[in-house]
C-alpha positions in Angstrom: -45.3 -2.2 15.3 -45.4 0.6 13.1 -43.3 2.6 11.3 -43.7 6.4 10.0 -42.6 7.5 6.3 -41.5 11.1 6.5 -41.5 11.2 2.3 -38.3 11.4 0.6 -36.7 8.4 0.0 -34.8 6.2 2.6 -32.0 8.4 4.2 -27.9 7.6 3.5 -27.1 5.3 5.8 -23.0 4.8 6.0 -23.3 1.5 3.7 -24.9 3.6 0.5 -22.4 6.4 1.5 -19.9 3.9 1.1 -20.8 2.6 -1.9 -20.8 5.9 -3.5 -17.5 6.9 -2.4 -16.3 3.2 -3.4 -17.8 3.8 -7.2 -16.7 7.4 -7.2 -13.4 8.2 -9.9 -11.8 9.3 -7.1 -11.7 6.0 -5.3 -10.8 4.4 -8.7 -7.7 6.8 -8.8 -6.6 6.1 -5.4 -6.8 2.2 -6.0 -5.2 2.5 -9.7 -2.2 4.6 -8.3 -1.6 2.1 -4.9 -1.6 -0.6 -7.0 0.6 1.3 -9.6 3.6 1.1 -6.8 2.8 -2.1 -4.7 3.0 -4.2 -7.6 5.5 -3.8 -9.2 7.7 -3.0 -5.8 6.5 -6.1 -4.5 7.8 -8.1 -7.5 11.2 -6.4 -7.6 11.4 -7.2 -3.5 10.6 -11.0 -4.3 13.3 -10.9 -7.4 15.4 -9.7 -4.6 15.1 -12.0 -2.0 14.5 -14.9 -4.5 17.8 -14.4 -6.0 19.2 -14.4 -2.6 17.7 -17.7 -1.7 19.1 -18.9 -4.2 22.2 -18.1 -4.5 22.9 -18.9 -1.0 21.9 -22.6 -1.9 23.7 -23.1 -5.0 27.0 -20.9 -5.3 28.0 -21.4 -2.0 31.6 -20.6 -3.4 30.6 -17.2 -4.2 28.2 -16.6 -1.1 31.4 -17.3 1.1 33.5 -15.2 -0.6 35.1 -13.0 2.4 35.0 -9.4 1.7 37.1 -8.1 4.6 37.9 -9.8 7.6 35.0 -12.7 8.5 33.0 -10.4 6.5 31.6 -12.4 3.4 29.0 -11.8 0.5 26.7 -13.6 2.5 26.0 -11.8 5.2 26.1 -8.9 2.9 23.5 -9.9 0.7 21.4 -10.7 4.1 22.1 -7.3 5.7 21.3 -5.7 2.3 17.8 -7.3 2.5 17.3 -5.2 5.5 18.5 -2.3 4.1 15.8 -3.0 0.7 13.4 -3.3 3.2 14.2 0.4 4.7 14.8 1.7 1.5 11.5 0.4 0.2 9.6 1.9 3.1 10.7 5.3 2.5 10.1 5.5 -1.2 6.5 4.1 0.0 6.3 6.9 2.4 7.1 9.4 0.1 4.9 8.2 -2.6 1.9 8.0 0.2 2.7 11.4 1.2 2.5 12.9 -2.5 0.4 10.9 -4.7 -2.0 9.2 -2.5 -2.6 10.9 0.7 -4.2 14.2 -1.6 -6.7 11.8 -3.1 -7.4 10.0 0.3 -8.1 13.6 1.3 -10.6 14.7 -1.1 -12.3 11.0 0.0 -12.6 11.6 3.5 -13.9 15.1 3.1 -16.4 13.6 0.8 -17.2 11.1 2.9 -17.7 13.5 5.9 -19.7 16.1 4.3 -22.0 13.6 3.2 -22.3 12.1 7.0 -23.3 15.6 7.8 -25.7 16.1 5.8 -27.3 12.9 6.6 -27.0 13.9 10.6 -28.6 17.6 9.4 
């Protein structure tokens, strides 16, 4: 079995082109700003729900306070996770849409024009 050299160095396959857009500034950006909002969001979430746990296991007095009706800080505190959960999501999306999504952008078109040029 033999093989022929055309000259010119091994072509890109997708790993090396991966490797160049994983070690590019850009990649480093996108990573640095992700992690810039799931972190910290994530913590505040767990604060959240931690403090919920909690207080639903030791001030019962307060957690059955009733609001209105049979309506009682409990099940607002639980319905309110939901709602963090929403709320969360959207500021997620809109974060996404205008800090990440740009630099995600310039990525894939990297990406793709070098795929091209290795298919050319």
């Amino acid at each position: 079995m033999s093989t022929t050299d055309t000259g010119g160095g091994p072509p890109d396959t997708s790993e090396t082109i991966w490797e160049r857009a994983h070690e590019s500034t850009e990649f480093r950006e996108l990573r640095s700003r992700l992690r810039r909002f799931v972190f910290p969001m994530t913590a505040v979430f767990l604060l959240w729900y931690l403090l919920y746990v909690l207080l639903a296991d030791y001030a019962h007095g307060f957690m059955s306070t009733k609001v209105f009706g049979n309506i009682n800080v409990g099940l607002i505190f639980g319905l309110l996770q939901f709602v963090s959960t929403f709320v969360i999501t959207g500021l997620y999306v809109r974060y996404a849409n205008r800090k990440l999504d740009p630099v995600a952008e310039k990525i894939r078109e990297d990406i793709e024009g070098d795929s091209a040029k290795e298919q050319a």
